[in-house]
PQR file with spaces between the fields and no chain letter, atoms N, CA, C, O and H, PARSE charges and radii, in Angstrom:
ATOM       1  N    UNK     1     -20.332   -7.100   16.349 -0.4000 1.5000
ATOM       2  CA   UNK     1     -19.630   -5.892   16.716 -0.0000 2.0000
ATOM       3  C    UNK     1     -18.250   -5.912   16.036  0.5500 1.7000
ATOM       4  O    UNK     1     -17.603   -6.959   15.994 -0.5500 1.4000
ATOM       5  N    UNK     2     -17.783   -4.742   15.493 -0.4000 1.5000
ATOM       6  CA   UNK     2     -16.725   -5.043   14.213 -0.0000 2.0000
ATOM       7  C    UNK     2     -15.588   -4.698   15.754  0.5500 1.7000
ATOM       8  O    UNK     2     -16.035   -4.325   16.839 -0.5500 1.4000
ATOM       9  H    UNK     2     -18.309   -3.891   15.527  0.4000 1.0000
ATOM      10  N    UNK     3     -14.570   -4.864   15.551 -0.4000 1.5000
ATOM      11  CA   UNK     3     -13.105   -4.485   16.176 -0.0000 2.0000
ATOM      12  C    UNK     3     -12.743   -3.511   15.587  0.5500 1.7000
ATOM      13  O    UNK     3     -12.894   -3.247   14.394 -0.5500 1.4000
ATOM      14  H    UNK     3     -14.207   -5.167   14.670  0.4000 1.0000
ATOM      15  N    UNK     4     -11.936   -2.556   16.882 -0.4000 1.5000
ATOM      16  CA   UNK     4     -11.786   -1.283   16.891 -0.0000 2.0000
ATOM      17  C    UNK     4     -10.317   -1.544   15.889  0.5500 1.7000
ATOM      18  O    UNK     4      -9.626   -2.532   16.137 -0.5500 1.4000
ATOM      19  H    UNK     4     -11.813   -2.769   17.851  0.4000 1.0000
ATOM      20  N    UNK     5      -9.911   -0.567   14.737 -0.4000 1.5000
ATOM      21  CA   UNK     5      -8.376   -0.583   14.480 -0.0000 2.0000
ATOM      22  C    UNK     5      -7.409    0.134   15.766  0.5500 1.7000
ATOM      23  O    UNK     5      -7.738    0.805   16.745 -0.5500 1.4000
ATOM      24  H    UNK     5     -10.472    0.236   14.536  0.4000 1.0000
ATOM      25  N    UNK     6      -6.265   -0.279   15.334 -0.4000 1.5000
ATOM      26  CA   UNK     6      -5.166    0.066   16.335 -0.0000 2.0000
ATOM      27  C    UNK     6      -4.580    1.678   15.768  0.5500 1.7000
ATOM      28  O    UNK     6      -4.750    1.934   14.576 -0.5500 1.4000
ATOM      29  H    UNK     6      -5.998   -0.823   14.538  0.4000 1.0000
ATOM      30  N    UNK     7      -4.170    2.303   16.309 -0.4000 1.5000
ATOM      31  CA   UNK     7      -4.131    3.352   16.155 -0.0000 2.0000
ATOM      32  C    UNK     7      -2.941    4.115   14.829  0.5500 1.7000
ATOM      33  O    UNK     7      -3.078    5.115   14.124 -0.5500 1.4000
ATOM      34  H    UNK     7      -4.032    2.095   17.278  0.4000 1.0000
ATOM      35  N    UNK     8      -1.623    2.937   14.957 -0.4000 1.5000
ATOM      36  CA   UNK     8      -1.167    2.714   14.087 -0.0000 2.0000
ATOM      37  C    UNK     8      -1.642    2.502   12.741  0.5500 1.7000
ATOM      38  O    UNK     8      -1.251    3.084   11.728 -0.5500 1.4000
ATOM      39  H    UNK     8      -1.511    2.125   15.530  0.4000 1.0000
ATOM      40  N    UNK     9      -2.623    1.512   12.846 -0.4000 1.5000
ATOM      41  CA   UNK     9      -3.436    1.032   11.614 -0.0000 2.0000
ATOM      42  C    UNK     9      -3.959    2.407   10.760  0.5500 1.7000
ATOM      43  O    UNK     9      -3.755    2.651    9.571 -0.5500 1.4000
ATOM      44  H    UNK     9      -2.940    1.040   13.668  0.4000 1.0000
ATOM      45  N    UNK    10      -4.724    3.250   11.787 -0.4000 1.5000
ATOM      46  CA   UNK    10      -5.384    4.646   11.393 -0.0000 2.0000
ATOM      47  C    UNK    10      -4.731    5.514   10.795  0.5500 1.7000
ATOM      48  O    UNK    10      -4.969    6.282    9.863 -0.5500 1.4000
ATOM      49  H    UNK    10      -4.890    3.051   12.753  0.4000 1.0000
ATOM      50  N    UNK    11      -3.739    5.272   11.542 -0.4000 1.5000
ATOM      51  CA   UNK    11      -2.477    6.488   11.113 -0.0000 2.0000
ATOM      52  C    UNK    11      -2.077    5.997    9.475  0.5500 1.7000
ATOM      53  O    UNK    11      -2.140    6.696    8.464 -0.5500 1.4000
ATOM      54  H    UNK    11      -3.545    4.648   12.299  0.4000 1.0000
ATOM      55  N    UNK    12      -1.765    4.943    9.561 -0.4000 1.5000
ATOM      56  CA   UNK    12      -1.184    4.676    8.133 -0.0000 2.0000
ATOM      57  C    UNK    12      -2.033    4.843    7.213  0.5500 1.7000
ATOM      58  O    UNK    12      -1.814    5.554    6.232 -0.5500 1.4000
ATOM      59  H    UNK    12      -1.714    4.375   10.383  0.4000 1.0000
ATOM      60  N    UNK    13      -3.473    3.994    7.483 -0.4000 1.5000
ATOM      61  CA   UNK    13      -4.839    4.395    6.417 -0.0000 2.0000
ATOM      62  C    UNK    13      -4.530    5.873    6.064  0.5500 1.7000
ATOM      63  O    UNK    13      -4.028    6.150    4.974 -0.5500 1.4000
ATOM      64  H    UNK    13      -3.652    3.417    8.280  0.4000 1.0000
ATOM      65  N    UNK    14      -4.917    7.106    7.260 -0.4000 1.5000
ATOM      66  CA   UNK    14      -5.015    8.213    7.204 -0.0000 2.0000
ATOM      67  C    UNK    14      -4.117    8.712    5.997  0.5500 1.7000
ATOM      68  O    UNK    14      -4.602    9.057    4.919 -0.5500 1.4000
ATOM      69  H    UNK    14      -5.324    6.882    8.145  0.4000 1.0000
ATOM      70  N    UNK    15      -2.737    8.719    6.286 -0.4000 1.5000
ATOM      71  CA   UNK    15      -1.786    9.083    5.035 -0.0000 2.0000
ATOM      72  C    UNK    15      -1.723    8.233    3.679  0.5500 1.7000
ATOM      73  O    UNK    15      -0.977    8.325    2.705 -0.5500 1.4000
ATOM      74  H    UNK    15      -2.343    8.439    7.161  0.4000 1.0000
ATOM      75  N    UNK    16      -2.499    7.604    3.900 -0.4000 1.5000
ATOM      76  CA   UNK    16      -2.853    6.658    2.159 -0.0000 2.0000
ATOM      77  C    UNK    16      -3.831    7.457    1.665  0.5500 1.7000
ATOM      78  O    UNK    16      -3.510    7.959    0.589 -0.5500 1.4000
ATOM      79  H    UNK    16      -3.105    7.529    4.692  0.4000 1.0000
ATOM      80  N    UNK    17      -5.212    7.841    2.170 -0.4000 1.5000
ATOM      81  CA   UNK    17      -6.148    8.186    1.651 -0.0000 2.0000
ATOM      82  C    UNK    17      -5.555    9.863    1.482  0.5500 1.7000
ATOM      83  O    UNK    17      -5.992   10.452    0.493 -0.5500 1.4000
ATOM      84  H    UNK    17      -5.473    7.433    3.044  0.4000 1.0000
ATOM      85  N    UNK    18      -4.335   10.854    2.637 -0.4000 1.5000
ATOM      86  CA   UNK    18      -4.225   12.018    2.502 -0.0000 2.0000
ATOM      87  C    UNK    18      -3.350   11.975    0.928  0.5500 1.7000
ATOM      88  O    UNK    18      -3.578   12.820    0.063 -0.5500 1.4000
ATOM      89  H    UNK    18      -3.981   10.376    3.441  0.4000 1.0000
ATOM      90  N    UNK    19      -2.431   10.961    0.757 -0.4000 1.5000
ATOM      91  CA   UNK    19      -1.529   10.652   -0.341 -0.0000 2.0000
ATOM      92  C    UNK    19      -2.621   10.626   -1.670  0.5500 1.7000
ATOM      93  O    UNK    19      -2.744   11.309   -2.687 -0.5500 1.4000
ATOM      94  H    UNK    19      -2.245   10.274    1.459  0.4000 1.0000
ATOM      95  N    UNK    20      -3.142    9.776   -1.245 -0.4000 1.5000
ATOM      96  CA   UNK    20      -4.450    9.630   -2.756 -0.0000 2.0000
ATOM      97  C    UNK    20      -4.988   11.017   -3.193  0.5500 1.7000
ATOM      98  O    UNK    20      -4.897   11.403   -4.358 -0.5500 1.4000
ATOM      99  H    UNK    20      -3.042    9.221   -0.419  0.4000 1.0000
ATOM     100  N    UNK    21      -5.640   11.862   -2.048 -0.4000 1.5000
ATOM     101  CA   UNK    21      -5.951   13.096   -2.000 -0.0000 2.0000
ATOM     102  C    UNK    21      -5.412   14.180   -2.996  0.5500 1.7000
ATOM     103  O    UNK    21      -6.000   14.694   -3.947 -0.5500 1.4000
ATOM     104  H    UNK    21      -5.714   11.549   -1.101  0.4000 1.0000
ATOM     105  N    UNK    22      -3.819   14.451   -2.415 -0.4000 1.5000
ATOM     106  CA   UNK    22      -2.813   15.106   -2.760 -0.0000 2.0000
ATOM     107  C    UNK    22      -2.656   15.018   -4.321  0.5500 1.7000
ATOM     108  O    UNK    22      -2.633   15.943   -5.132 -0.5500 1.4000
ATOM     109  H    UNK    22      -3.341   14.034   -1.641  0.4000 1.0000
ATOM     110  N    UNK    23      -2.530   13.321   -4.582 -0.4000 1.5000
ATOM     111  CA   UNK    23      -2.107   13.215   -5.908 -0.0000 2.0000
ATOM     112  C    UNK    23      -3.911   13.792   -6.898  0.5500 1.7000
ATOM     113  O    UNK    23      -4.100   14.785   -7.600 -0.5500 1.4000
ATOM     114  H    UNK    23      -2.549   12.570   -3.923  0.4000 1.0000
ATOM     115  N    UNK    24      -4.635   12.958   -6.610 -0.4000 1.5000
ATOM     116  CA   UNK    24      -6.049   13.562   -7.187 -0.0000 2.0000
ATOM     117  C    UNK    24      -5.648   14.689   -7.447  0.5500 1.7000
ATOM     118  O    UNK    24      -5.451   14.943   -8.636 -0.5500 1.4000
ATOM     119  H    UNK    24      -4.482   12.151   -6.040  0.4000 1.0000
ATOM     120  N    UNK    25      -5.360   15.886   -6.284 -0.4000 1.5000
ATOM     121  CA   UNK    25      -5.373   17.142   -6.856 -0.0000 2.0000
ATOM     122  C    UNK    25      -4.668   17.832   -7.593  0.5500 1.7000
ATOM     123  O    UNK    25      -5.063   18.949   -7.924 -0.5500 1.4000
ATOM     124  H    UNK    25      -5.520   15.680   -5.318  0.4000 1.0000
ATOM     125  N    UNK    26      -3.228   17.242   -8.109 -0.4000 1.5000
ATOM     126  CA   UNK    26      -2.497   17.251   -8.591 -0.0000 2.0000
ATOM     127  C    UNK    26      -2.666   16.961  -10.515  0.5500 1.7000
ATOM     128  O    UNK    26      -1.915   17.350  -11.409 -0.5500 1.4000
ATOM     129  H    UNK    26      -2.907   16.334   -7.840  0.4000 1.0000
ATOM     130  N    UNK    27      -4.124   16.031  -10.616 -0.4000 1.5000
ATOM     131  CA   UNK    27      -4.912   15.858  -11.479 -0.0000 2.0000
ATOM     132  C    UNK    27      -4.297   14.248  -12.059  0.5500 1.7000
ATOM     133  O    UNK    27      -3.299   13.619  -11.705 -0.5500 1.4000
ATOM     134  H    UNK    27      -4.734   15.715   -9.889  0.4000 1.0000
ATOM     135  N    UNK    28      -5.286   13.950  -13.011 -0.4000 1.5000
ATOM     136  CA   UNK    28      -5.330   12.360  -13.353 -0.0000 2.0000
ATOM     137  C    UNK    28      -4.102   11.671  -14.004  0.5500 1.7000
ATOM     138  O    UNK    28      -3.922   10.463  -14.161 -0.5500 1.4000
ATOM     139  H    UNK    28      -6.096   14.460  -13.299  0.4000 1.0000
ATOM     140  N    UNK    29      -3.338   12.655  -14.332 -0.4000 1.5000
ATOM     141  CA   UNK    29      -1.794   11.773  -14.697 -0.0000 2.0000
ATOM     142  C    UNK    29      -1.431   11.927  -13.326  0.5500 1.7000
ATOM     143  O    UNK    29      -1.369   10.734  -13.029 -0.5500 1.4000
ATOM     144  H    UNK    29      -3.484   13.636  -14.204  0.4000 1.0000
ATOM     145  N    UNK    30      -1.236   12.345  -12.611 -0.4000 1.5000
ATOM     146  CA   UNK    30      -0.260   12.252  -11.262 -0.0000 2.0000
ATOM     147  C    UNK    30      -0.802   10.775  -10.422  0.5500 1.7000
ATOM     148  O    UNK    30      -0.115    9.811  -10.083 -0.5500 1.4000
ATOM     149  H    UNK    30      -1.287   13.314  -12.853  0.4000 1.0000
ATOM     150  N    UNK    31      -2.671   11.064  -10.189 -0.4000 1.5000
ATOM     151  CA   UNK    31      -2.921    9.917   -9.941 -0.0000 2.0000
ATOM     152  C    UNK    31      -2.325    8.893  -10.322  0.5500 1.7000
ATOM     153  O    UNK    31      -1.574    8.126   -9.721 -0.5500 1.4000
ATOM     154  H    UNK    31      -3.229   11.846  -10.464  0.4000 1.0000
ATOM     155  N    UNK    32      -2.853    8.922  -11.798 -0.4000 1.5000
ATOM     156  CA   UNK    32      -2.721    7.326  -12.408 -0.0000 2.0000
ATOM     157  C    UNK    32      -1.028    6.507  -12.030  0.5500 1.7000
ATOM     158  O    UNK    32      -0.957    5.306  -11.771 -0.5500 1.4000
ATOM     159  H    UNK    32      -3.463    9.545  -12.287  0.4000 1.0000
ATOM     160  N    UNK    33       0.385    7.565  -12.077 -0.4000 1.5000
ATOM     161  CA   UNK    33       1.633    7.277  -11.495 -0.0000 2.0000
ATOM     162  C    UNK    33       1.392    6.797  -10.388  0.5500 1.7000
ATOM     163  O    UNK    33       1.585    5.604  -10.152 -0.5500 1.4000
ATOM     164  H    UNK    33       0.328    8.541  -12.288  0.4000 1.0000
ATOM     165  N    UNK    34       0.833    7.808   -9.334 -0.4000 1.5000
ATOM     166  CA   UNK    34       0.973    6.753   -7.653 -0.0000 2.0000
ATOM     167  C    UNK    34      -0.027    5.347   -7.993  0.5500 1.7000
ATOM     168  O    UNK    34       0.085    4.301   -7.354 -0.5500 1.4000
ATOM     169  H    UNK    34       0.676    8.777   -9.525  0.4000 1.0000
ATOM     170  N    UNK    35      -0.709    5.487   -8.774 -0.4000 1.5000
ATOM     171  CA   UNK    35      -1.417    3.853   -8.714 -0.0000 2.0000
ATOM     172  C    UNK    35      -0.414    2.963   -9.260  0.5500 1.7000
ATOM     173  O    UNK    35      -0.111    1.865   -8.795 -0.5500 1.4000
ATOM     174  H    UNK    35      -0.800    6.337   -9.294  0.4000 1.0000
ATOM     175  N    UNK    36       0.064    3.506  -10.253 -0.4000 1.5000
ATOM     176  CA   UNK    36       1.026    2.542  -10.863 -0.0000 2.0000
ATOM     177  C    UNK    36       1.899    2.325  -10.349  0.5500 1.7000
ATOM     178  O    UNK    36       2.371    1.205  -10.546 -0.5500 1.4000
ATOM     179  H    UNK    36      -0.182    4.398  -10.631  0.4000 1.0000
ATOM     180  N    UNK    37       2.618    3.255   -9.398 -0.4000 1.5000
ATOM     181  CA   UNK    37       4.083    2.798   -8.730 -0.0000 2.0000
ATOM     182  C    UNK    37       3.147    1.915   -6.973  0.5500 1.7000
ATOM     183  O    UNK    37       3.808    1.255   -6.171 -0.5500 1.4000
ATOM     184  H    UNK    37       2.235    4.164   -9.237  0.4000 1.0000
ATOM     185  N    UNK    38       2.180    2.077   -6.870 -0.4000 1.5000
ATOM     186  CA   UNK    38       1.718    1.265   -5.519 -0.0000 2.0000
ATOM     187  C    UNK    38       1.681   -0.106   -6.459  0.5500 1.7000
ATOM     188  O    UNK    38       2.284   -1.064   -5.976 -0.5500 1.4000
ATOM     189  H    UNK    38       1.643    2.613   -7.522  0.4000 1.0000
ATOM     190  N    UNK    39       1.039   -0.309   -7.749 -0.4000 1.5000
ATOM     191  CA   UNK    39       0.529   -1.310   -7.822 -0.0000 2.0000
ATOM     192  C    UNK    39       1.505   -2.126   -8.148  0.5500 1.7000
ATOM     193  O    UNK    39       1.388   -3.333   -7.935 -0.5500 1.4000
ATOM     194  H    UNK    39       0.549    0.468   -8.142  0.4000 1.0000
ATOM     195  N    UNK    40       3.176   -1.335   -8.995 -0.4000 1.5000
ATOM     196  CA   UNK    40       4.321   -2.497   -8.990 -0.0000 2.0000
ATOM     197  C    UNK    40       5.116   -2.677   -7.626  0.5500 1.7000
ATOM     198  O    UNK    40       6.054   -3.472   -7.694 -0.5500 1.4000
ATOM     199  H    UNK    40       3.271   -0.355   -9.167  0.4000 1.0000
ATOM     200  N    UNK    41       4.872   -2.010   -6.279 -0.4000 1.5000
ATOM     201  CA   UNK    41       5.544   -2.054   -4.776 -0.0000 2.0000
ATOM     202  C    UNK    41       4.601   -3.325   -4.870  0.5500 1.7000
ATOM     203  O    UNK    41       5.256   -4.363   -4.955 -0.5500 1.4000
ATOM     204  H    UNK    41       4.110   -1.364   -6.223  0.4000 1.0000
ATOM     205  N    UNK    42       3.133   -3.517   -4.877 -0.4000 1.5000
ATOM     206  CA   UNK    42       2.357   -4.641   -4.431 -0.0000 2.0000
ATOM     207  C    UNK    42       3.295   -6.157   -4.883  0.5500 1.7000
ATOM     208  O    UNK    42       3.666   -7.125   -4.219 -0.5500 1.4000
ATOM     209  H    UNK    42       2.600   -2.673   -4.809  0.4000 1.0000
ATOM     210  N    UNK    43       3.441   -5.767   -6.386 -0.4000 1.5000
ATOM     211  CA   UNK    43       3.357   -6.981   -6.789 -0.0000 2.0000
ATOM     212  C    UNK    43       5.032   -7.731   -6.581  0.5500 1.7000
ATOM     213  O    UNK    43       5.491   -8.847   -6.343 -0.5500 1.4000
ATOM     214  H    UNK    43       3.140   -4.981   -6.926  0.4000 1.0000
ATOM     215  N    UNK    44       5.524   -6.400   -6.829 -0.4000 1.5000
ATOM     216  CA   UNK    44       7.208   -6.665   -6.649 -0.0000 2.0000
ATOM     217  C    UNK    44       6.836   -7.559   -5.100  0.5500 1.7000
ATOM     218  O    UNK    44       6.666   -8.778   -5.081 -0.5500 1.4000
ATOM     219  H    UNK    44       5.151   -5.493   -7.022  0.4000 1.0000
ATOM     220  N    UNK    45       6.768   -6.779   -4.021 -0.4000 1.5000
ATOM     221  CA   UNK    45       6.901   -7.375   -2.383 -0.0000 2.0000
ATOM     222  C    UNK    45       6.194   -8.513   -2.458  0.5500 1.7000
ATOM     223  O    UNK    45       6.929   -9.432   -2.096 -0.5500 1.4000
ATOM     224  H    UNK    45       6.906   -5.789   -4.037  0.4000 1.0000
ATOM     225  N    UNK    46       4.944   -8.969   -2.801 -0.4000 1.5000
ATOM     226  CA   UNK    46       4.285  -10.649   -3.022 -0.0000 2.0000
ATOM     227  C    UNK    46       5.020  -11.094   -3.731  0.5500 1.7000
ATOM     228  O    UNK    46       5.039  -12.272   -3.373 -0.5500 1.4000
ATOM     229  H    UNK    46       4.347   -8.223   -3.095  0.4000 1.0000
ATOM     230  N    UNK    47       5.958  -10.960   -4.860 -0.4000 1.5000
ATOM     231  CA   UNK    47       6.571  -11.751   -5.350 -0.0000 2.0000
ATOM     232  C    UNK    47       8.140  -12.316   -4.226  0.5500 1.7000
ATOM     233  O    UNK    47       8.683  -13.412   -4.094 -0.5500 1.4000
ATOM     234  H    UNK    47       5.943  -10.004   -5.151  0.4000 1.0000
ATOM     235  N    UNK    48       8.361  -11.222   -3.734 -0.4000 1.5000
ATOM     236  CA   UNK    48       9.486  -11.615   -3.009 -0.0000 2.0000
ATOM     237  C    UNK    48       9.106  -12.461   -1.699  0.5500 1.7000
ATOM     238  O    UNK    48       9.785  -13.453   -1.432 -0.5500 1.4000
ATOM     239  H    UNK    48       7.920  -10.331   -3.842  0.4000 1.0000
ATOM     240  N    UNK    49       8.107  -12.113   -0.934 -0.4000 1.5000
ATOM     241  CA   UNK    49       7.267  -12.789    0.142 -0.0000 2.0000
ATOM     242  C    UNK    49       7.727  -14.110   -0.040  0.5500 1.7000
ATOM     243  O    UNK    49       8.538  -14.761    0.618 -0.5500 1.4000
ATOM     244  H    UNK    49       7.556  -11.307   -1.150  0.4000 1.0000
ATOM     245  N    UNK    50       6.761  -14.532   -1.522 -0.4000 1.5000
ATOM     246  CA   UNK    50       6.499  -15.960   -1.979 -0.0000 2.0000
ATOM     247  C    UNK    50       8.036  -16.560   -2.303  0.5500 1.7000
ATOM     248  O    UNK    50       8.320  -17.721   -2.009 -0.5500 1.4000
ATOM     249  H    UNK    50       6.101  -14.003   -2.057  0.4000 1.0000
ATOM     250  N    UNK    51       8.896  -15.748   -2.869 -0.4000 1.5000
ATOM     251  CA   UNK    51      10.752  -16.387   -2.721 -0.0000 2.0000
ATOM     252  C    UNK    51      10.776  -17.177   -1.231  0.5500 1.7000
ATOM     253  O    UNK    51      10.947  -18.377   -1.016 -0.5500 1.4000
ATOM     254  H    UNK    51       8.665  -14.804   -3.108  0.4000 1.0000
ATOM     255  N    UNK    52      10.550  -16.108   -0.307 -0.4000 1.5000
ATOM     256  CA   UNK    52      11.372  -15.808    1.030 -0.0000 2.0000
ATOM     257  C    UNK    52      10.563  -16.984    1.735  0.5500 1.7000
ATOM     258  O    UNK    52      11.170  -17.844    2.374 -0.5500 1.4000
ATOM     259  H    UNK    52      10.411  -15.134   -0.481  0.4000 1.0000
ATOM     260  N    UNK    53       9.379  -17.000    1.622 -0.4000 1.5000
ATOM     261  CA   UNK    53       8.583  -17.969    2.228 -0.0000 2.0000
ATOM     262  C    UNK    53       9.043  -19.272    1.516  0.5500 1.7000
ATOM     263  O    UNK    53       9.355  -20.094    2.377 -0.5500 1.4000
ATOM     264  H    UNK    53       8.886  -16.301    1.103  0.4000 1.0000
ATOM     265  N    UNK    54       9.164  -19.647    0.550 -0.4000 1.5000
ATOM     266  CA   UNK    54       9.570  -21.072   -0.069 -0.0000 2.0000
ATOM     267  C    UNK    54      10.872  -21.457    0.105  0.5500 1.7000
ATOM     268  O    UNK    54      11.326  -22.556   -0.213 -0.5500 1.4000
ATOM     269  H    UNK    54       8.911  -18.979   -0.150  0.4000 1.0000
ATOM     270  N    UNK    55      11.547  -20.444    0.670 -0.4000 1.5000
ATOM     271  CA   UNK    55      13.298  -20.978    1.290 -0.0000 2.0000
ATOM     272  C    UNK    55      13.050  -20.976    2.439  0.5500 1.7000
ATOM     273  O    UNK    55      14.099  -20.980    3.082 -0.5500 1.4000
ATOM     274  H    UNK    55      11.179  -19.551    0.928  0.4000 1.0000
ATOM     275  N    UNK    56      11.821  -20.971    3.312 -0.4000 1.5000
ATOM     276  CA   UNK    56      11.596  -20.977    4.604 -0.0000 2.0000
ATOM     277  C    UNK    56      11.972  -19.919    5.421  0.5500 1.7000
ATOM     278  O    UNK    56      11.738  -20.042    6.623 -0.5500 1.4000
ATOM     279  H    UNK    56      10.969  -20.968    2.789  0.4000 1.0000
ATOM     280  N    UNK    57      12.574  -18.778    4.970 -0.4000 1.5000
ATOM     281  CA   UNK    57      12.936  -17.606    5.242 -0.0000 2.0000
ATOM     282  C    UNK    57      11.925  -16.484    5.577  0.5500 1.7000
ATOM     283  O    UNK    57      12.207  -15.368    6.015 -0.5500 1.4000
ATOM     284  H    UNK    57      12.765  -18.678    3.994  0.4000 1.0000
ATOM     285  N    UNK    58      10.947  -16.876    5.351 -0.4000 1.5000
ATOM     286  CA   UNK    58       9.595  -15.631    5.981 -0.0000 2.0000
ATOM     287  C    UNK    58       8.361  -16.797    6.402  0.5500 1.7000
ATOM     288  O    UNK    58       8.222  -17.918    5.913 -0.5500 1.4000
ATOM     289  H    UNK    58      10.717  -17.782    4.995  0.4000 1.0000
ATOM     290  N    UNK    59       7.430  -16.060    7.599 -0.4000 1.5000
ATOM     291  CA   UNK    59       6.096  -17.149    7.711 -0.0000 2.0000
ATOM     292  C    UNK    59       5.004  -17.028    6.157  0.5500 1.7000
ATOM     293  O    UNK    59       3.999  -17.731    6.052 -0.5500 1.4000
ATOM     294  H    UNK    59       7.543  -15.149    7.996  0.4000 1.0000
């Protein structure tokens, strides 16, 4: 039996997939920008995580 998400959780999914939506319709250069600016937020924030965590400063 899978676990229910928290409602929060939904909410945020919800406006990712309405965001994805939006930009789609906006057509395939607009897309391809929000992928690209999510995919340097990803990598930028894991990179800082992994700082913050090795000065013992994050779990």
């Amino acid at each position: 039996m899978t676990r229910e998400r928290g409602l929060r959780s939904q909410l945020y999914r919800d406006a990712r997939i309405l965001g994805n939506v939006e930009a789609l319709s906006k057509g395939p250069i607009s897309y391809g920008r929000r992928y690209a600016r999510r995919r340097t937020y990803a990598t930028s924030n894991k990179l800082a995580h992994s700082v913050l965590r090795s000065l013992g400063l994050s779990r």
